[in-house]
C-alpha positions in Angstrom: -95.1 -34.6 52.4 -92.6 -32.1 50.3 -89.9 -34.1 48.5 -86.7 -31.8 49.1 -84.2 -31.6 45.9 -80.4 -31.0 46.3 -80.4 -27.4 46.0 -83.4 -27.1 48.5 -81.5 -29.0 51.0 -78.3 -27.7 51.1 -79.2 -23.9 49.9 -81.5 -21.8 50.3 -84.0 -20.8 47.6 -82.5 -17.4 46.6 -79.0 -18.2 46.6 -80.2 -21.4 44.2 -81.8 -19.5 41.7 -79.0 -16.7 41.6 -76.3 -19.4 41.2 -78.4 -21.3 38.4 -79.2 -17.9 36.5 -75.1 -17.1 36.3 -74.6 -20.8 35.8 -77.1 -20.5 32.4 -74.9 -17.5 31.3 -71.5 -18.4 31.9 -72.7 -20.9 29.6 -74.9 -19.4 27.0 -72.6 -16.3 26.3 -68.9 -17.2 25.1 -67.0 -14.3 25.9 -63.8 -16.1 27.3 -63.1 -17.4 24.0 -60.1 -17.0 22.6 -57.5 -18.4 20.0 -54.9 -21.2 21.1 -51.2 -19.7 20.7 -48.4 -21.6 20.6 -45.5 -21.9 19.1 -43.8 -25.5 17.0 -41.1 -27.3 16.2 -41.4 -28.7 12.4 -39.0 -31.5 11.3 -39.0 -31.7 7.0 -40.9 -34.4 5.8 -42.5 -35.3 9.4 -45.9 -34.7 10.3 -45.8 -34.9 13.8 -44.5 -31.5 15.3 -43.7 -30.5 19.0 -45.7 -27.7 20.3 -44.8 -25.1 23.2 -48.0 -23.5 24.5 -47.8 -19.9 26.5 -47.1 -20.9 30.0 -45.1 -23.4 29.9 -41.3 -23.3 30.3 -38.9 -24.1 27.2 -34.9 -24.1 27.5 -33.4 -22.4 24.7 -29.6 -20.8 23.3 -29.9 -18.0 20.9 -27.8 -17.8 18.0 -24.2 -16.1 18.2 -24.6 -17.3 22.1 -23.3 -20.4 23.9 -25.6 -20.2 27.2 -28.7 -22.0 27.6 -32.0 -20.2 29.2 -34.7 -21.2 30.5 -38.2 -19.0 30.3 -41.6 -19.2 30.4 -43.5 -18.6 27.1 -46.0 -15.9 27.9 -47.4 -14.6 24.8 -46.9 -15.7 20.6 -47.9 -13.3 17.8 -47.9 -15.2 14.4 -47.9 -12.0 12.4 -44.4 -10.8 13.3 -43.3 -14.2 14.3 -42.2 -13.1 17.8 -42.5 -14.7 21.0 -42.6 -13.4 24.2 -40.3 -15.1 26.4 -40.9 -14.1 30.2 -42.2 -10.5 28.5 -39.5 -10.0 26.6 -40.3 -10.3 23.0 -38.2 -12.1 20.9 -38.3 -13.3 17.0 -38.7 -16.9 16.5 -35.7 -16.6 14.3 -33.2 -15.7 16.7 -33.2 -19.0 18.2 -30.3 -21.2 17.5 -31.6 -24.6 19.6 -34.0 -26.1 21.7 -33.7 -28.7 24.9 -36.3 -31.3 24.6 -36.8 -32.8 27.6 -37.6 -36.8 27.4 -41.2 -38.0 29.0 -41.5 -39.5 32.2 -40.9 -43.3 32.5 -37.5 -43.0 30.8 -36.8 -39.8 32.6 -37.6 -41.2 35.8 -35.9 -44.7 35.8 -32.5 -43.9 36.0 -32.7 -42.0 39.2 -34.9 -44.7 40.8 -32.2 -47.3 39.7 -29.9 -45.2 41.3 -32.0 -44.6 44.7 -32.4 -48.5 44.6 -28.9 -49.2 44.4 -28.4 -46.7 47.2 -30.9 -48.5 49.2 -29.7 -51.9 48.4 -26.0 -51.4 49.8 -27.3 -49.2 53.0 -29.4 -51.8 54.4 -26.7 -54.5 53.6 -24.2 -52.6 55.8 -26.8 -51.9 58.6 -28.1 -55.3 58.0 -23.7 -56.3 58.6 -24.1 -53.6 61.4 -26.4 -55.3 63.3 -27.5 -58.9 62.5 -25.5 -61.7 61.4 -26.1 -60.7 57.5 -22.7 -61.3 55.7 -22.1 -59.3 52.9 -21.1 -61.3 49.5 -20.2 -60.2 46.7 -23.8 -60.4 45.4 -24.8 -57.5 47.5 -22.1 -55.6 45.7 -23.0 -56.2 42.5 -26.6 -56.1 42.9 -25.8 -52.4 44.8 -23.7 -51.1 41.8 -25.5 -52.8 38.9 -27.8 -50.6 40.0 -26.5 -46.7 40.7 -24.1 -47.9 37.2 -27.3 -48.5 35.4 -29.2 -45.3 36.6 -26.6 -43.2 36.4 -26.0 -44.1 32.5 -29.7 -44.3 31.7 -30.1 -40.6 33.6 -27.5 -39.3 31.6 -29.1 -40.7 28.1 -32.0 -39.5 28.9 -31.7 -36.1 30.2 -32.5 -34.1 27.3 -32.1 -33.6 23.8 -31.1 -31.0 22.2 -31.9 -29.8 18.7 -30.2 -27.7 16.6 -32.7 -25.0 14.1 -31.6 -25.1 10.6 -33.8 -25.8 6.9 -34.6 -29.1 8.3 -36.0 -28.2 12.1 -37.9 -24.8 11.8 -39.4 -23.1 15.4 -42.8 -21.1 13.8 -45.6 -19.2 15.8 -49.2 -20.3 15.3 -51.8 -19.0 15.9 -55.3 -21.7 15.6 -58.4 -19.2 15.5 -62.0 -20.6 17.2 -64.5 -20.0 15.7 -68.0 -20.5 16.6 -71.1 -21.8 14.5 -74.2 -19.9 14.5 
């Protein structure tokens, strides 16, 4: 009796062989490669720097300007020190500050206080509404303990935003990949 493998079973013999010969070369020959581009924020006598890779979205104010924009990074060439900013290329220099957005448990606990609060107090008053549940005064401090707290800890943690200057320098990079042969 034949013992069937995977790609017997489920394909048929030609397709099997096509899709393992492009398989072998999409893995043998490198072409896709590229360098990483991004661009970083530097603090003086820090090591640890905050990068902004092409694609993703970064909230800036230019200098001799007081509004905030937000664009997606689509392109950095370290050469000129430019950055393309939704296609529009601009020079790192000409960026006055940066919003840095805090990560996500401190981000997201001050709305969920507030939702909680929120909660809390509605179902107390339906609970009033429609059942024999008194509401105390423990219901209304346990109700705006909570939307107090979330509100303050949303508005601490928001954002952060940093001012460019000789300490806090934006620079493009560019990090070649080379391959060993």
């Amino acid at each position: 009796m034949r013992q069937l493998t995977l790609f017997q079973f489920s394909l048929s013999q030609g397709f099997a062989k096509l899709f393992c010969l492009f398989g072998f070369a999409f893995c043998l020959l490198p072409t896709g490669v590229s360098a990483q581009k991004f661009i970083q924020l530097e603090k003086a006598n820090k090591a640890r720097t905050t990068k902004f890779y092409a694609g993703q979205d970064i909230t800036y104010r230019l200098k001799g300007n007081t509004e905030w924009y937000t664009s997606t990074i689509t392109d950095v060439q370290m050469d000129s020190q430019r950055v393309a900013l939704d296609l529009k290329y601009l020079p790192v220099s000409n960026i006055a500050a940066i919003q840095l957005h805090y990560p996500g448990v401190l981000r997201a606990l001050g709305p969920s206080l507030m939702v909680f609060g929120a909660s809390w107090a509605g179902f107390s008053l339906i609970g009033a509404a429609f059942d024999d549940y008194k509401l105390t005064a423990g219901t209304a401090i346990v109700s705006g303990t909570g939307l107090a707290s979330g509100f303050i800890l949303h508005q601490i943690f928001k954002n952060k935003r940093v001012r460019l200057n000789e300490r806090r320098r934006l620079r493009a990079v560019e990090v070649p990949v080379h391959l060993n042969k």
